[in-house]
PDB file of N, CA, C and O in Angstrom, chain B, residues numbered from 101:
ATOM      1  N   UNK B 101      50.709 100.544  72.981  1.00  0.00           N
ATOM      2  CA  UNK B 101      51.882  99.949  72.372  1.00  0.00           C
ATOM      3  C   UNK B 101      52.834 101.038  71.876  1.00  0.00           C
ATOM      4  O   UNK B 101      54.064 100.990  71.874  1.00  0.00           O
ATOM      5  N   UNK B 102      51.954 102.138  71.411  1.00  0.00           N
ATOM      6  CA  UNK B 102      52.664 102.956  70.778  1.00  0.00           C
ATOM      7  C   UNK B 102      53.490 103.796  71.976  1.00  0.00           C
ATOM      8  O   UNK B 102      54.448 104.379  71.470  1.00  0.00           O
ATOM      9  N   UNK B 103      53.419 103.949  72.969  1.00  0.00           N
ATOM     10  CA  UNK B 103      53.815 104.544  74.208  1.00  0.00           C
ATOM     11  C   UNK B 103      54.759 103.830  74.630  1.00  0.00           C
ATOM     12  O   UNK B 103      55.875 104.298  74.853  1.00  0.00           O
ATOM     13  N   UNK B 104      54.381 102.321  74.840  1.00  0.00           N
ATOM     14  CA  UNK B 104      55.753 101.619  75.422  1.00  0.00           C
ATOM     15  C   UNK B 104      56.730 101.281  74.586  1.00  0.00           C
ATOM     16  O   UNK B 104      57.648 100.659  75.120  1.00  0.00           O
ATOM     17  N   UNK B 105      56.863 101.561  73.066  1.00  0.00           N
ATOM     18  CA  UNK B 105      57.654 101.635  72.027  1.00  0.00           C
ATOM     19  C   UNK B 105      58.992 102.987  72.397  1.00  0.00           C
ATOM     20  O   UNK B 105      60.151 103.110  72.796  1.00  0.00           O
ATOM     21  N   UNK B 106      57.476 103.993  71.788  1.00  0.00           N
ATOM     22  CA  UNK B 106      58.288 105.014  71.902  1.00  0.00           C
ATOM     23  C   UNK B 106      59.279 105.551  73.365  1.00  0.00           C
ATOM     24  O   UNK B 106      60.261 106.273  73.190  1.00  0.00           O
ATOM     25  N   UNK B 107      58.836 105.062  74.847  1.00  0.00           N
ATOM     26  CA  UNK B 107      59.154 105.500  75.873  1.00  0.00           C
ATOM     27  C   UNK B 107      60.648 104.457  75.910  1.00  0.00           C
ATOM     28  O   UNK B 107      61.608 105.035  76.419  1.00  0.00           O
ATOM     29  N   UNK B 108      60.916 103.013  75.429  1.00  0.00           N
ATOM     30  CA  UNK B 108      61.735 102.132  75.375  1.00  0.00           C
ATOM     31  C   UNK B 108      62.862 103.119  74.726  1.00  0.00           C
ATOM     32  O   UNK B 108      63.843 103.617  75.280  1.00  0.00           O
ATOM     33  N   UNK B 109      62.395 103.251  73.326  1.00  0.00           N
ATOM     34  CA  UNK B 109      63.703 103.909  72.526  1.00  0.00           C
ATOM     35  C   UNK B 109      63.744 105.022  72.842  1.00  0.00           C
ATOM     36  O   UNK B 109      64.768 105.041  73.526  1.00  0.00           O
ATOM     37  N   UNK B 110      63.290 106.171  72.840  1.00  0.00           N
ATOM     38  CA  UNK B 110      63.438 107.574  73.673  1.00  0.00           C
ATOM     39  C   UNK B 110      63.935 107.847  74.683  1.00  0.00           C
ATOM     40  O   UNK B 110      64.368 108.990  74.826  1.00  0.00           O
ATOM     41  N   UNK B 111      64.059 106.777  75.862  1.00  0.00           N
ATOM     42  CA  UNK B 111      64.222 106.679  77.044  1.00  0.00           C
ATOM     43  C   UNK B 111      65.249 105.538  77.297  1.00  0.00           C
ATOM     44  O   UNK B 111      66.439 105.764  77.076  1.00  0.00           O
ATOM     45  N   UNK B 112      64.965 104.688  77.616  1.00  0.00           N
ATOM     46  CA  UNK B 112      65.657 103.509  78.563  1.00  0.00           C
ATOM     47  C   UNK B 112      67.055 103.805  77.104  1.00  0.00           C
ATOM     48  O   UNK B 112      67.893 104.704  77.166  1.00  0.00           O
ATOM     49  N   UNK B 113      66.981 103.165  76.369  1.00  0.00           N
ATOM     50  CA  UNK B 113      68.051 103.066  75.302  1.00  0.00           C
ATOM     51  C   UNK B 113      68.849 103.977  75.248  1.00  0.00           C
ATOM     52  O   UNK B 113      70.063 103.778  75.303  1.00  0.00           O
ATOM     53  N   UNK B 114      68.130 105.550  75.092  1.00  0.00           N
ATOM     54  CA  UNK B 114      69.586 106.643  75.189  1.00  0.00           C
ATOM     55  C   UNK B 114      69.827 106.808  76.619  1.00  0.00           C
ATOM     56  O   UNK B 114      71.013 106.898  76.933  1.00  0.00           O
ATOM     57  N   UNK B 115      69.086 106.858  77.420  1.00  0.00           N
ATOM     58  CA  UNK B 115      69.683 107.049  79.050  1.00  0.00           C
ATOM     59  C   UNK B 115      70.516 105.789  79.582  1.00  0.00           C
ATOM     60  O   UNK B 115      71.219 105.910  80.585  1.00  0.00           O
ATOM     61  N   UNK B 116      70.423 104.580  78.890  1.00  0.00           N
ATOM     62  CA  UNK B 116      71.074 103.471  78.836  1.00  0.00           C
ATOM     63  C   UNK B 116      72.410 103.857  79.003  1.00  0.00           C
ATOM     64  O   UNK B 116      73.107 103.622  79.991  1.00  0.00           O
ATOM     65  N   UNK B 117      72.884 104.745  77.515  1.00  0.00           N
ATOM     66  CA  UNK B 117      73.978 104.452  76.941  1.00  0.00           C
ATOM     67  C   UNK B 117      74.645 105.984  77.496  1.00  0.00           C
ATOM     68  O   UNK B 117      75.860 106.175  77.553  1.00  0.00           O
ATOM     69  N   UNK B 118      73.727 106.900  77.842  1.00  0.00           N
ATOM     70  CA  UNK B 118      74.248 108.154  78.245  1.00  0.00           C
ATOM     71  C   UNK B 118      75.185 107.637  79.412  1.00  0.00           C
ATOM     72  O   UNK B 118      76.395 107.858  79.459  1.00  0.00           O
ATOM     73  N   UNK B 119      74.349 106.807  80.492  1.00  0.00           N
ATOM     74  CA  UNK B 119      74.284 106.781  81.986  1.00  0.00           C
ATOM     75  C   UNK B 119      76.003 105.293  81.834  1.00  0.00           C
ATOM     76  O   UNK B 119      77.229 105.258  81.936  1.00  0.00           O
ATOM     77  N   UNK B 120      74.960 104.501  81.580  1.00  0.00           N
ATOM     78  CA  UNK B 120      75.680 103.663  81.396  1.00  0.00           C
ATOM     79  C   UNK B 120      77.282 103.830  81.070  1.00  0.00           C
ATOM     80  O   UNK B 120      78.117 103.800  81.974  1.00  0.00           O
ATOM     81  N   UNK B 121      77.652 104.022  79.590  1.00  0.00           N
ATOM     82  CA  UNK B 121      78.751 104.064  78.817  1.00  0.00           C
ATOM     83  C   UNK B 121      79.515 105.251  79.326  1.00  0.00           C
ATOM     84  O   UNK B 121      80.429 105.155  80.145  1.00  0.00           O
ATOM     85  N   UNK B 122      78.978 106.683  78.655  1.00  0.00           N
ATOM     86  CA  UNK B 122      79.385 108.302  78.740  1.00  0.00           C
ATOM     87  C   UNK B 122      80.021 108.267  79.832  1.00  0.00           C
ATOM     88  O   UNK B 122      81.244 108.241  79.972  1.00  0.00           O
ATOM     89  N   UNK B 123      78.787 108.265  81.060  1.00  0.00           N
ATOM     90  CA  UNK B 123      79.520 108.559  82.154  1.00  0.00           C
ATOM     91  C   UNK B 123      80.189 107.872  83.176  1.00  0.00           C
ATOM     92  O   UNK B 123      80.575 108.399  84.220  1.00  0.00           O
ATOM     93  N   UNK B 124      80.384 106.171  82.736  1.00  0.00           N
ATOM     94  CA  UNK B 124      80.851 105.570  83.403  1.00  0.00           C
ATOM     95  C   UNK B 124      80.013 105.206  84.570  1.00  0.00           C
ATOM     96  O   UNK B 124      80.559 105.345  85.665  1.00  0.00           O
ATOM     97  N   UNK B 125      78.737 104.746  84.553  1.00  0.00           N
ATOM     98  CA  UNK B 125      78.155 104.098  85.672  1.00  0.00           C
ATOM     99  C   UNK B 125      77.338 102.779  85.501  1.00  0.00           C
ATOM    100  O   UNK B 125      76.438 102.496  86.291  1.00  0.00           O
ATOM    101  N   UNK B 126      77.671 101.986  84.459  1.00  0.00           N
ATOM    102  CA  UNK B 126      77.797 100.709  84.426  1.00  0.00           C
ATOM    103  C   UNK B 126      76.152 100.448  84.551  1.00  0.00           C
ATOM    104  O   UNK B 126      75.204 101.101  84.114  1.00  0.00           O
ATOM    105  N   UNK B 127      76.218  99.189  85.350  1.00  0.00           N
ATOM    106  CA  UNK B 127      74.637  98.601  85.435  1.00  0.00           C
ATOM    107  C   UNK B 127      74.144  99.482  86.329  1.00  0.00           C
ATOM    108  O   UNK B 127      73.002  99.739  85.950  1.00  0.00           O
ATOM    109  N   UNK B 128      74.458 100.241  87.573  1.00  0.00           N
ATOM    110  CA  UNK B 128      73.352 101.050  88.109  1.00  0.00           C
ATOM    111  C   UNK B 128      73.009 102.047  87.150  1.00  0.00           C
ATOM    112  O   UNK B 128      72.092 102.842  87.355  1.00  0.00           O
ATOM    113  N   UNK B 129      73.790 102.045  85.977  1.00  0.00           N
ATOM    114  CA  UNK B 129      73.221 103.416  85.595  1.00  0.00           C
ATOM    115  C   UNK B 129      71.806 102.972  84.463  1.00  0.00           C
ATOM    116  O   UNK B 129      70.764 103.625  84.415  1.00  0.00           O
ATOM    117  N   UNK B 130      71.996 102.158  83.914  1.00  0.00           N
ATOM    118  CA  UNK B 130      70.863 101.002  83.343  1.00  0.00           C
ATOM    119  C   UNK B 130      69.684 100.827  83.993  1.00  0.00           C
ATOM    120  O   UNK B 130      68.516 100.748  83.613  1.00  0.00           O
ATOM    121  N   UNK B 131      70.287 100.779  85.174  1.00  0.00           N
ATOM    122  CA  UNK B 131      68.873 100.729  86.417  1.00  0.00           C
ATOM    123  C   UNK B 131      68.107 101.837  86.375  1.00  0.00           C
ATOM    124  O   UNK B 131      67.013 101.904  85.814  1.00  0.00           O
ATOM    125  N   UNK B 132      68.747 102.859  87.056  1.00  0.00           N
ATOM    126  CA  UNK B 132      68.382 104.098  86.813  1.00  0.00           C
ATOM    127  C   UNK B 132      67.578 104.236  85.451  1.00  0.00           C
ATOM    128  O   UNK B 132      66.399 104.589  85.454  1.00  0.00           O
ATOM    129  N   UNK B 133      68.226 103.961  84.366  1.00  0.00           N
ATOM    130  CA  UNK B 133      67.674 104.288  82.580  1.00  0.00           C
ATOM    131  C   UNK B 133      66.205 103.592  82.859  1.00  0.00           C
ATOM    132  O   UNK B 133      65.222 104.195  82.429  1.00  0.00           O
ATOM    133  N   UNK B 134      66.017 102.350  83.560  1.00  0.00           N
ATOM    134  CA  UNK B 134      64.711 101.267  83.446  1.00  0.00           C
ATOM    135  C   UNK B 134      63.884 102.115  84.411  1.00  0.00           C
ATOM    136  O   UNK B 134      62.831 102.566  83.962  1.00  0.00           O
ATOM    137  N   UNK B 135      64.144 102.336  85.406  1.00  0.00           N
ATOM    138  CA  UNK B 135      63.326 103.281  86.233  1.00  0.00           C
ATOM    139  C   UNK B 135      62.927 104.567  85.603  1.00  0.00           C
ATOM    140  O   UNK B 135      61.761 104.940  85.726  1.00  0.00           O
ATOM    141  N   UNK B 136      63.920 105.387  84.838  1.00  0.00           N
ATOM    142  CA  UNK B 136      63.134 107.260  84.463  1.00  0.00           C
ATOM    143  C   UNK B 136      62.534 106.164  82.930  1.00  0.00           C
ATOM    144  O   UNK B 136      62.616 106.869  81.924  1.00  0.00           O
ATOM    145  N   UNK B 137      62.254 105.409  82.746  1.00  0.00           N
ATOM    146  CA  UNK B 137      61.634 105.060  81.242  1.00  0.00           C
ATOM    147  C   UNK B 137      60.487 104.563  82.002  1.00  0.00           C
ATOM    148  O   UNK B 137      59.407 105.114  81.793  1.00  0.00           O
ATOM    149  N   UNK B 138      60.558 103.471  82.974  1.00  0.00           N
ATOM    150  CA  UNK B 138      58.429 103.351  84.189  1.00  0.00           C
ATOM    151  C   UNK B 138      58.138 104.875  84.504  1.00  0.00           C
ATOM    152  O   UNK B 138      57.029 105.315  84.199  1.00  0.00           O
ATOM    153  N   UNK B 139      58.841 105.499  84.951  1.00  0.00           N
ATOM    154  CA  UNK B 139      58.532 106.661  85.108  1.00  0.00           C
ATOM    155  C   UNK B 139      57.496 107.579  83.941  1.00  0.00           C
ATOM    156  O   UNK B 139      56.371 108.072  84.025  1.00  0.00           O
ATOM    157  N   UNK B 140      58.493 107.502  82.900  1.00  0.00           N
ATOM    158  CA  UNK B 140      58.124 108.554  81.613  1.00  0.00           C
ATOM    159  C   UNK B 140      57.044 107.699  81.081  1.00  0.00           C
ATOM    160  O   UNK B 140      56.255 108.240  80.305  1.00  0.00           O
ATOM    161  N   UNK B 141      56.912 106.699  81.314  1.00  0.00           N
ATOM    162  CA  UNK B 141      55.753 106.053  80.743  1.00  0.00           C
ATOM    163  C   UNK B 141      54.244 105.931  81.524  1.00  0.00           C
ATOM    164  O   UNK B 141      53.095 105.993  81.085  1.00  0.00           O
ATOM    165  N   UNK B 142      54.711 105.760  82.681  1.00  0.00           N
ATOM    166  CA  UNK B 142      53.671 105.682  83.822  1.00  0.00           C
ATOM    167  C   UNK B 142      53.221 107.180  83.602  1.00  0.00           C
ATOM    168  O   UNK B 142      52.035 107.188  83.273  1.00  0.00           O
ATOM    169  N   UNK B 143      53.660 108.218  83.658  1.00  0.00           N
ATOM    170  CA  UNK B 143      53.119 109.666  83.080  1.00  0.00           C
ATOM    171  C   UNK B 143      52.299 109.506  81.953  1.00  0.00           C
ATOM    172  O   UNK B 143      51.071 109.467  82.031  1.00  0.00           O
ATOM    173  N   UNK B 144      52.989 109.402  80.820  1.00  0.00           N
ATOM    174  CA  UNK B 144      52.109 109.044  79.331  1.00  0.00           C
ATOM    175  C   UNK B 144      50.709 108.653  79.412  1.00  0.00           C
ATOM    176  O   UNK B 144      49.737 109.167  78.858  1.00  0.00           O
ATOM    177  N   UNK B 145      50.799 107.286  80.489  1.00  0.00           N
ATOM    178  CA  UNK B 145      49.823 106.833  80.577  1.00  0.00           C
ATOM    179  C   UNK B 145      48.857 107.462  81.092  1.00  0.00           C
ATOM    180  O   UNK B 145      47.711 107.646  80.683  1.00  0.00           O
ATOM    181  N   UNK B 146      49.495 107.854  82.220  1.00  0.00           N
ATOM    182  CA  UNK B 146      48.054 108.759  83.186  1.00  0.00           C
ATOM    183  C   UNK B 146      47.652 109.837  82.731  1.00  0.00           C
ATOM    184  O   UNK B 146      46.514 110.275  82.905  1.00  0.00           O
ATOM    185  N   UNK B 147      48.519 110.369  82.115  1.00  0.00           N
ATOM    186  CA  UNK B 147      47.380 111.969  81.122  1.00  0.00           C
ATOM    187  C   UNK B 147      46.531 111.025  79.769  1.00  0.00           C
ATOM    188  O   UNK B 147      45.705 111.580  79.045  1.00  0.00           O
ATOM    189  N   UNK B 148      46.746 110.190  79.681  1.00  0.00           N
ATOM    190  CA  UNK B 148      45.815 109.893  78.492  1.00  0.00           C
ATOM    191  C   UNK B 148      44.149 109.094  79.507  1.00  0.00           C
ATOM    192  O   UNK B 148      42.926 109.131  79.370  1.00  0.00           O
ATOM    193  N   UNK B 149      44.938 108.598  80.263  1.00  0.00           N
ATOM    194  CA  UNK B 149      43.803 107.811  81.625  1.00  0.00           C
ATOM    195  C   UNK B 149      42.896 109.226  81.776  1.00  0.00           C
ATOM    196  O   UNK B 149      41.724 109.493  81.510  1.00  0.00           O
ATOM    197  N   UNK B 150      43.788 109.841  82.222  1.00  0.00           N
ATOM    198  CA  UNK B 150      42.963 111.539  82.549  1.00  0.00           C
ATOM    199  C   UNK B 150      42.187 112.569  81.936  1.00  0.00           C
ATOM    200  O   UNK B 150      41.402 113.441  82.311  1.00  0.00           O
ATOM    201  N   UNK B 151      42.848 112.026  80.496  1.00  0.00           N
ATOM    202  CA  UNK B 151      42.118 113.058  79.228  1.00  0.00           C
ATOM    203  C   UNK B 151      40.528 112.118  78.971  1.00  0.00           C
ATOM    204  O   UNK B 151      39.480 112.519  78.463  1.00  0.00           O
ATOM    205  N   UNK B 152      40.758 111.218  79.352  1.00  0.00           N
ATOM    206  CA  UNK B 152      39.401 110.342  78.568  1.00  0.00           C
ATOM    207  C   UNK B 152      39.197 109.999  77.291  1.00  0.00           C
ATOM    208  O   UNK B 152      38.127 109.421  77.101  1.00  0.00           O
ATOM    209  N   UNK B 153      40.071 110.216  76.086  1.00  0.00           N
ATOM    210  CA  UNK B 153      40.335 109.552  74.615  1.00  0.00           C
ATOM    211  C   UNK B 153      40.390 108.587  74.768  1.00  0.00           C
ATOM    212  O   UNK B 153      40.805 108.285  73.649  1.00  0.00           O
ATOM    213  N   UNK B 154      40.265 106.997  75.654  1.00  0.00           N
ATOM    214  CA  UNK B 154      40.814 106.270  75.735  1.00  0.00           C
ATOM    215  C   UNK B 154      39.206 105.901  75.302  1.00  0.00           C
ATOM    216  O   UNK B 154      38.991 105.157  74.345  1.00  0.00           O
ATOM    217  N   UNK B 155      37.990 106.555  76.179  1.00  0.00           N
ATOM    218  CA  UNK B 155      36.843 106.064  76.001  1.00  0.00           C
ATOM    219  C   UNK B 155      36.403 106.017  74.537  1.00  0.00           C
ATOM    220  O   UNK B 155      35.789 104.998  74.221  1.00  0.00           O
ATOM    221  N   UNK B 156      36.558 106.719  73.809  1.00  0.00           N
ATOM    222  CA  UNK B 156      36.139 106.933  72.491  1.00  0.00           C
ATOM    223  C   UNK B 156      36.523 105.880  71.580  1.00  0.00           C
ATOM    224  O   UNK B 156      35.969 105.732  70.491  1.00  0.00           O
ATOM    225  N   UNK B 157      37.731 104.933  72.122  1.00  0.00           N
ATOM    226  CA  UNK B 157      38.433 103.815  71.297  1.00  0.00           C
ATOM    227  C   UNK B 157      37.227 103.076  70.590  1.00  0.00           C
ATOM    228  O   UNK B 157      36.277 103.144  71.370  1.00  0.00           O
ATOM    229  N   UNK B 158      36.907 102.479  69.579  1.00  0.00           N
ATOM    230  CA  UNK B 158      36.496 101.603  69.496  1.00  0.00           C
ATOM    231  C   UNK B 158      36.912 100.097  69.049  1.00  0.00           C
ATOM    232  O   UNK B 158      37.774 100.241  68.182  1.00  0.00           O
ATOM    233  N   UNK B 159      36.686  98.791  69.254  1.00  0.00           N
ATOM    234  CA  UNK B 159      37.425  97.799  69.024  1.00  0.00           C
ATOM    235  C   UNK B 159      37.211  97.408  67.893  1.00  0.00           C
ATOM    236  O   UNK B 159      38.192  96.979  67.286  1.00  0.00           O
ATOM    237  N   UNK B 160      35.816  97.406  67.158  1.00  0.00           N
ATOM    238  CA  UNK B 160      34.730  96.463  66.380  1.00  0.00           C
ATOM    239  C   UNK B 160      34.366  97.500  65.607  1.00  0.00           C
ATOM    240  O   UNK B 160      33.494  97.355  64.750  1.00  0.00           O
TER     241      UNK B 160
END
């Protein structure tokens, strides 16, 4: 949760408004912002998949 939080506002939101607004590229540039934020997140995910901390979680 804490990953797809932080990757939303870090990512999609300022590349949103960089892409979007700044430079004048409207909804593809939004697109673009939603894609490098699956991106930056799909990373996040897989080094933590990779590190193995995930095993140590406990629920209970």
């Amino acid at each position: 949760m804490v990953v797809s939080v932080a990757s939303t506002l870090g990512c999609r939101l300022v590349l949103s408004y960089l892409l979007g607004l700044a430079l004048h590229m409207g909804v593809i540039g939004i697109a673009f912002a939603m894609a490098a934020d699956w991106t930056v997140r799909a990373a996040m995910l897989l080094a933590r998949q990779k590190s193995g901390k995930w095993k140590q979680f406990k629920v209970i």
